[in-house]
DSSP file (Angstrom, degrees, kcal/mol; ACC not computed):
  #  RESIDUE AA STRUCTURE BP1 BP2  ACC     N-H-->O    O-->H-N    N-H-->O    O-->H-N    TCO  KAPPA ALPHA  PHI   PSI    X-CA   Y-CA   Z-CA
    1    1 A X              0   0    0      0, 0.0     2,-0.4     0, 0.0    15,-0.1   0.000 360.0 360.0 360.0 -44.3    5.4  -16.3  -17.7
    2    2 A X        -     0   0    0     10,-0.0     2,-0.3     2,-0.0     7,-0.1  -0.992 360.0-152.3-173.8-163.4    6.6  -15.2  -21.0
    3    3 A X        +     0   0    0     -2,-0.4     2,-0.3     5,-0.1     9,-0.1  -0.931  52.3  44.7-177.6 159.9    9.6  -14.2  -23.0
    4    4 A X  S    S+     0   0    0     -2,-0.3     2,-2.6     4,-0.0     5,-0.2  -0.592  85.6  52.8  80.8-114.2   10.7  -12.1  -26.1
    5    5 A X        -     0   0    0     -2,-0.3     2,-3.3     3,-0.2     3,-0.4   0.034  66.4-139.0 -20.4  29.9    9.3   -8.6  -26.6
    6    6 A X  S  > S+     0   0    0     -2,-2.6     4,-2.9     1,-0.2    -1,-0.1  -0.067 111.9  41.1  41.8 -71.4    9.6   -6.6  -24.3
    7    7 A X  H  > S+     0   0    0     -2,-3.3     4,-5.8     1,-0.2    -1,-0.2   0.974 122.6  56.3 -69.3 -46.3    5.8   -4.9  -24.6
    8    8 A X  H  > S+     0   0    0     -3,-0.4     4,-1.8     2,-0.2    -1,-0.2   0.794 105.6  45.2   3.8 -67.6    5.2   -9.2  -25.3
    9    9 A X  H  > S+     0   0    0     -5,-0.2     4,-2.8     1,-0.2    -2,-0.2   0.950 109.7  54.5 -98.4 -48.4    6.6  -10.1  -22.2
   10   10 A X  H  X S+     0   0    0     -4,-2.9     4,-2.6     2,-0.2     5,-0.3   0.924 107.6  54.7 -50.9 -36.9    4.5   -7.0  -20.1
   11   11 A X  H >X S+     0   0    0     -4,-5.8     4,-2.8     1,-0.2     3,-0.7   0.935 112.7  40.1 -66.6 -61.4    1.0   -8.4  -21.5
   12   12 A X  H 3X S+     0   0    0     -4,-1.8     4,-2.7     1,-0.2    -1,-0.2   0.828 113.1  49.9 -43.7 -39.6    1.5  -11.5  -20.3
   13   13 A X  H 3X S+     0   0    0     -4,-2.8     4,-1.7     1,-0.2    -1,-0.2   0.878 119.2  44.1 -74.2 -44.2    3.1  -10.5  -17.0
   14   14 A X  H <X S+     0   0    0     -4,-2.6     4,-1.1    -3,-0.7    -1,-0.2   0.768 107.2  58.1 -66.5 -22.9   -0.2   -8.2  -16.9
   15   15 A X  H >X S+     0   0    0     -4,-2.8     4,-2.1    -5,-0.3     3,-1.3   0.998 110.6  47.5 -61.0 -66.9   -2.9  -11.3  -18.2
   16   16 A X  H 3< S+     0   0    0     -4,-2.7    -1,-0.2     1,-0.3    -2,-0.2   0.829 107.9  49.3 -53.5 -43.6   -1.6  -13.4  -15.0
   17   17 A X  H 3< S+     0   0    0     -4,-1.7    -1,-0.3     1,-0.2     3,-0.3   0.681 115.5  51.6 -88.3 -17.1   -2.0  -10.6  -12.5
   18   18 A X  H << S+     0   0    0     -3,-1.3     2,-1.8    -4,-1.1    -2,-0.2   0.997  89.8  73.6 -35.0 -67.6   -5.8  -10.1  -14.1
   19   19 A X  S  < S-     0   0    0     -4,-2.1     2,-0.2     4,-0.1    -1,-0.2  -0.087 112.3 -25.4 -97.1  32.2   -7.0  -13.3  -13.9
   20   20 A X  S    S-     0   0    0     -2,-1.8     6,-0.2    -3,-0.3     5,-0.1  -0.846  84.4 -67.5 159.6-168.9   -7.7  -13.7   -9.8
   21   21 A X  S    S+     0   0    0      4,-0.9     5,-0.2    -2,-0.2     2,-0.2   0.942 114.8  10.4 -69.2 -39.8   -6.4  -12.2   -6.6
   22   22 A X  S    S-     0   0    0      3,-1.2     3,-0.3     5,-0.1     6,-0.1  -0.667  89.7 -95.0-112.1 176.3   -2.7  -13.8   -6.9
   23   23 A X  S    S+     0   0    0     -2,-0.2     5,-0.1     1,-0.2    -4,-0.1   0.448 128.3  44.9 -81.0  18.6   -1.1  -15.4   -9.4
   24   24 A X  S    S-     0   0    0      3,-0.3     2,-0.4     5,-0.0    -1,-0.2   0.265 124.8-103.6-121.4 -19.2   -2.0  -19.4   -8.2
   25   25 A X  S    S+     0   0    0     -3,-0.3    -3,-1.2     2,-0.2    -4,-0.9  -0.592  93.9   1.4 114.4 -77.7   -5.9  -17.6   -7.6
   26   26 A X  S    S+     0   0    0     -2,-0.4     2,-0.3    -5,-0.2    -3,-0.0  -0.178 112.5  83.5-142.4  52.2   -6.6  -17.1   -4.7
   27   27 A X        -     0   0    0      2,-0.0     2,-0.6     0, 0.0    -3,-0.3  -0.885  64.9-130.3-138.6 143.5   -3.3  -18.2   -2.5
   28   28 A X        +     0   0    0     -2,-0.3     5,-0.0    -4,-0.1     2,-0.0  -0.844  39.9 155.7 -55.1  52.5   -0.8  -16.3   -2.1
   29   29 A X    >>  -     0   0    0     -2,-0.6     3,-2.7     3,-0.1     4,-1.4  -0.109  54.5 -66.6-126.1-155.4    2.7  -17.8   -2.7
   30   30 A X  H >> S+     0   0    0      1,-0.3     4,-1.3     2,-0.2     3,-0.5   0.889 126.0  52.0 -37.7 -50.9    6.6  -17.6   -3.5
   31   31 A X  H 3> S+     0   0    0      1,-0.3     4,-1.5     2,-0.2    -1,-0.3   0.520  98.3  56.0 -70.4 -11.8    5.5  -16.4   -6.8
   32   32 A X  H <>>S+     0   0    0     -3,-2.7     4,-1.6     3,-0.2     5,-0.6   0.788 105.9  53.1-124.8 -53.8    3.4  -13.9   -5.9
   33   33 A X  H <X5S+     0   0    0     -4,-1.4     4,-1.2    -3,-0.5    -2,-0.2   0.936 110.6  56.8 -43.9 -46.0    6.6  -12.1   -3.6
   34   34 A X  H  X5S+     0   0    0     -4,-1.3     4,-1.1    -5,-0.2    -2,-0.2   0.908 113.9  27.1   9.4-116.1    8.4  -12.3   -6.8
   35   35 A X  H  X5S+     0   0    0     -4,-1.5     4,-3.4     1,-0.2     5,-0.2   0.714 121.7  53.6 -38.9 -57.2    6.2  -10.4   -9.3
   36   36 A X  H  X5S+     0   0    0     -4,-1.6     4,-0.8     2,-0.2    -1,-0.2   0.788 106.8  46.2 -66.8 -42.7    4.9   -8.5   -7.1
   37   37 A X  H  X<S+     0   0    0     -4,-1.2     4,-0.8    -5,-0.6     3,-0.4   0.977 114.8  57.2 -54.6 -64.3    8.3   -7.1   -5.5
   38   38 A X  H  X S+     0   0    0     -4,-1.1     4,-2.8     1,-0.2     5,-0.3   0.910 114.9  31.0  -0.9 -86.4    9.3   -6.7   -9.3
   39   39 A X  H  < S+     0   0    0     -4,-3.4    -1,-0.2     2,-0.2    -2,-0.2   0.649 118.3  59.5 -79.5  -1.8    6.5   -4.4  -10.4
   40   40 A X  H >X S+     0   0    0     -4,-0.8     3,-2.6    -3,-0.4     4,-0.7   0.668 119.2  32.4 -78.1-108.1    6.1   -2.6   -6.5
   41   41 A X  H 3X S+     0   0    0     -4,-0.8     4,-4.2     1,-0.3     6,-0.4   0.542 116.6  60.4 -67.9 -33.2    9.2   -1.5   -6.8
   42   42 A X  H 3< S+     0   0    0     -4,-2.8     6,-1.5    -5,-0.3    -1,-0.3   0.822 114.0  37.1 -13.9 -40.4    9.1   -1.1  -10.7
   43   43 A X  H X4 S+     0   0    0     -3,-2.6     3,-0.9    -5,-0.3    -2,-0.2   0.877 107.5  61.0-113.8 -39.5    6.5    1.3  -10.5
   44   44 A X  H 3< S+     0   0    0     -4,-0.7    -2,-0.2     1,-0.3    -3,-0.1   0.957 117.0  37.7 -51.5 -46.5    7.8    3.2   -7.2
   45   45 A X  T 3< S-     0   0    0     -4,-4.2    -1,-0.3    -5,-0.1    -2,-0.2   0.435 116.0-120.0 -90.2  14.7   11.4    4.1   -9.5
   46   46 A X  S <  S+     0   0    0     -3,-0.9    -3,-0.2    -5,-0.4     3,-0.2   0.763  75.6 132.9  72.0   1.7    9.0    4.6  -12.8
   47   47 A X  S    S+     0   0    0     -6,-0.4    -4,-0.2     1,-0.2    -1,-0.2   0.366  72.0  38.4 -79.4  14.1   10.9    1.7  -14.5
   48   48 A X  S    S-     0   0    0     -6,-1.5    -1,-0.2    -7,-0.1     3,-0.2  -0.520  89.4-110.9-149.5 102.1    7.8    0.6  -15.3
   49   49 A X        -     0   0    0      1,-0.2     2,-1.8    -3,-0.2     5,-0.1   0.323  35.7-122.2 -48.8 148.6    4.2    2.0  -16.4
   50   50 A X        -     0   0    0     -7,-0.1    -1,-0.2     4,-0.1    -7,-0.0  -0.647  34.8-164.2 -90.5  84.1    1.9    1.6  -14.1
   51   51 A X     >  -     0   0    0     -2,-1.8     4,-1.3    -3,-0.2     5,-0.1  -0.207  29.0-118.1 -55.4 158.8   -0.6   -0.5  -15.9
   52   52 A X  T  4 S+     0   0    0      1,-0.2    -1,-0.1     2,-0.2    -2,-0.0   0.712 117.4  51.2 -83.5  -0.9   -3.6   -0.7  -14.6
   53   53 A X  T >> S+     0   0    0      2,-0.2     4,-2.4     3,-0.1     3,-1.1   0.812 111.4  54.0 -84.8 -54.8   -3.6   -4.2  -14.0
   54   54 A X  H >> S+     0   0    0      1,-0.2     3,-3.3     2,-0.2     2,-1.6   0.908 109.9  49.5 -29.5-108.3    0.0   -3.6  -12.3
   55   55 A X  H 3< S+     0   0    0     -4,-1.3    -1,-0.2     1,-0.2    -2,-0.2   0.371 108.7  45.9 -18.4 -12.9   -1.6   -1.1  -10.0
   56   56 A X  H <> S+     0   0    0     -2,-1.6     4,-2.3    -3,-1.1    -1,-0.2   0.769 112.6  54.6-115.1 -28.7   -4.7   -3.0   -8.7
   57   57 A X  H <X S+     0   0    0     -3,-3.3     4,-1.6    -4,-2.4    -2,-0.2   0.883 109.9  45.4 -60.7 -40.0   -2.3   -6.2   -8.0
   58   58 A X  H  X S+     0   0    0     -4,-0.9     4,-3.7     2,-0.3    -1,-0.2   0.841 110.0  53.3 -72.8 -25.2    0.2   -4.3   -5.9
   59   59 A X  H  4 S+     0   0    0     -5,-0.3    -1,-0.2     1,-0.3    -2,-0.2   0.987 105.2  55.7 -72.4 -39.4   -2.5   -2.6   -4.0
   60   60 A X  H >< S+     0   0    0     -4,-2.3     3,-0.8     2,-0.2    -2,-0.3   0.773 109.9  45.0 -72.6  -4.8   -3.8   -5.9   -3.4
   61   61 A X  H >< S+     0   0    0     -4,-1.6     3,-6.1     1,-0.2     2,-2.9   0.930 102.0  66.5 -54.7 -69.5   -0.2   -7.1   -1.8
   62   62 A X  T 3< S+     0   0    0     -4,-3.7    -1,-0.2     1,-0.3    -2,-0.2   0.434  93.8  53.7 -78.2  37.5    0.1   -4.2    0.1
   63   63 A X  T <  S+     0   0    0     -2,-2.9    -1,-0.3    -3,-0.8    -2,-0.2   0.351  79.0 101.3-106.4   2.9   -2.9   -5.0    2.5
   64   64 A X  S <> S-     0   0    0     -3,-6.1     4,-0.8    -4,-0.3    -3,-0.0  -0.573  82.1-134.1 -64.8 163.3   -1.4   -8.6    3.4
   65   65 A X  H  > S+     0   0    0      2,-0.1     4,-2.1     1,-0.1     5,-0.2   0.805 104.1  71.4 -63.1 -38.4    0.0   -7.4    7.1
   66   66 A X  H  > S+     0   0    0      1,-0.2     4,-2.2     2,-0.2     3,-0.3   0.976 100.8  42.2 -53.7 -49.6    3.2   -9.2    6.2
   67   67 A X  H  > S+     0   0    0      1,-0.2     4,-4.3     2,-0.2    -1,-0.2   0.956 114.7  58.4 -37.3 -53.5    3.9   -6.1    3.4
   68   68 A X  H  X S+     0   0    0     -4,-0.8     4,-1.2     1,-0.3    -1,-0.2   0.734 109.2  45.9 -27.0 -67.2    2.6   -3.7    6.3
   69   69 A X  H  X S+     0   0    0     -4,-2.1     4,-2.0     2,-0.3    -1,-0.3   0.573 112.6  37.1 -15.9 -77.5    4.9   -4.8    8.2
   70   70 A X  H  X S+     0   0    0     -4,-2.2     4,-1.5    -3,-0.2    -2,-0.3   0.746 118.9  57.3 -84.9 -41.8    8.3   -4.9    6.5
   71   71 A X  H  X S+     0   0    0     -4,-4.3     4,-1.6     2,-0.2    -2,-0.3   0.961 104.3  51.5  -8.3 -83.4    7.0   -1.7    4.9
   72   72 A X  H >< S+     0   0    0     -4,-1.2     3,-0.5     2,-0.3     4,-0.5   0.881 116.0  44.0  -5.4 -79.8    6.6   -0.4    8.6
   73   73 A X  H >X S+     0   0    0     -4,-2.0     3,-2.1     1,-0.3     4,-1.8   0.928 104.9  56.0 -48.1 -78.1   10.2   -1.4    9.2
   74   74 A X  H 3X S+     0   0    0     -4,-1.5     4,-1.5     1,-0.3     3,-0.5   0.739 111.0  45.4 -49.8 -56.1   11.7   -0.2    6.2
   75   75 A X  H <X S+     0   0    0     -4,-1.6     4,-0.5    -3,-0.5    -1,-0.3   0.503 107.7  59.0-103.1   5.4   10.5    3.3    6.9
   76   76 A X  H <> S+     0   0    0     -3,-2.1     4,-1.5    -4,-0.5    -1,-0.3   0.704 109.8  46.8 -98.6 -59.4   11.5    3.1   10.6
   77   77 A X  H  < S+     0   0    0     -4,-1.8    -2,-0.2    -3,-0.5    -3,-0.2   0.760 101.2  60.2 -63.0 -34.4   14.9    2.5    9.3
   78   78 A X  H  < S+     0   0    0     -4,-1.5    -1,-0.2    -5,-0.4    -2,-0.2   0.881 109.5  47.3 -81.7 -37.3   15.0    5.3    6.7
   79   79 A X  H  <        0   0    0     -4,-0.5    -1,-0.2     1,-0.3    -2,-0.2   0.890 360.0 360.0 -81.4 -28.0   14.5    7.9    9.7
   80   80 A X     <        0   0    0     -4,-1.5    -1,-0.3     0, 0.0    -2,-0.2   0.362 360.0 360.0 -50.8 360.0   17.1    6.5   11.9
């Protein structure tokens, strides 16, 4: 997706997560767990600003069910 700069390597990373609902357009795929895992949990510890471009991709992840889901789980675990 890109390489050098740091701030460089975040436009790009933000351009692709503009430009349709995933990063392929509109299907969903490996790439899209990825990135998206990357900048969710990125932006949950604050190791990354929450662009708004950031912000609008991850919201759209977290309605697929699958997220929901493993989400669900995950917080299921943390009370046990």
């Amino acid at each position: 997706m890109g390489y050098g700069d740091y701030d460089t390597v975040m436009d790009v990373v933000a351009e692709a997560v503009a430009l349709g609902s995933y990063l392929m357009g509109e299907q969903f795929t490996a790439a899209d767990v990825v990135v998206g895992s990357t900048l969710r949990w990125g932006m949950m510890f604050d190791l990354l600003r929450k662009r708004p471009e950031f912000v609008a991709y991850v919201s759209r992840l977290e309605q697929r069910p699958a997220l929901q889901r493993a989400t669900a789980l995950d917080r299921q675990l943390a009370e046990a």
